[in-house]
N, C-alpha and C positions, 0 to 999 in steps of 0.2 A: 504494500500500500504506500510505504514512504516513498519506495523509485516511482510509481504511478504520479503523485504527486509533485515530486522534481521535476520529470519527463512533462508534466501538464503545466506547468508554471516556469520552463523551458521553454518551451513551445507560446507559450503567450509572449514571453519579450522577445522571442523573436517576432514574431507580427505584430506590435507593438513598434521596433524599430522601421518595421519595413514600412509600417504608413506611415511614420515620422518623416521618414527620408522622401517618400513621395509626397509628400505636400512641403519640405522644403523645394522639390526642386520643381515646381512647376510655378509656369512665368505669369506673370503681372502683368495686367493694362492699367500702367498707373494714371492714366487719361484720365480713365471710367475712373479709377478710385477717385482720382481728386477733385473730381466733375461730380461722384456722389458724394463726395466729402462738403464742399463747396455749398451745393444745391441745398447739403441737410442741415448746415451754420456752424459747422466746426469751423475751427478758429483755425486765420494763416500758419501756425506755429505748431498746431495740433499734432501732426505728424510727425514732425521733429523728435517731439518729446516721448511720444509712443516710440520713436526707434530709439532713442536713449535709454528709456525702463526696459526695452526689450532687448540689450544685448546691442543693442549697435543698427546703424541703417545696412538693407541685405545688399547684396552683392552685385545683386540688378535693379536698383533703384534707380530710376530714371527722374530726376528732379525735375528738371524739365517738363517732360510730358505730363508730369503730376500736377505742377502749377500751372501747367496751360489748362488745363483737365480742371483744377480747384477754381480758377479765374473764371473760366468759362461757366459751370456750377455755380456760381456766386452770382454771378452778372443773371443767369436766368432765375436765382433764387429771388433774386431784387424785383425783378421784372415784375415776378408775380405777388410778393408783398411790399414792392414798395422799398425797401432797404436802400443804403448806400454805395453804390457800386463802386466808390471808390476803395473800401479801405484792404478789398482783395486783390487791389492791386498794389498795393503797399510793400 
């Protein structure tokens, strides 16, 4: 009963790791994130500090596309309440 055990609790970290590793390595449309970051009023800086408590910004972070992506969100988020369309551009 105790190897049944090991062997079963083996067997979980291993598939455990393997879907760790597949959701690190699949890609990002940081556009969309930051066009639905943007749209939903998370703040210019938001992300930033999420990738600092989380260990660092990843490896394919596209900054760029993010804040084209966050601007763009923001500006339509305005549109439709009214907001300040400047300060996501900031």
């Amino acid at each position: 009963m105790k190897k049944l055990y090991l062997v079963v609790s083996f067997l979980c970290c291993l598939s455990g790791c393997s879907s760790w590793h597949q959701n690190q390595s699949k890609s990002t449309n940081w556009y969309k994130l930051g066009f639905s970051e943007g749209l939903n009023g998370y703040t210019r800086n938001w992300r930033s500090n999420y990738h600092m408590i989380n260990g660092g910004t990843p490896d394919n972070f596209d900054e760029e596309a993010y804040i084209d992506g966050f601007v763009d969100g923001h500006e339509e988020k305005c549109k439709i309440s009214g907001c300040d369309i400047t300060i996501a551009k900031q």
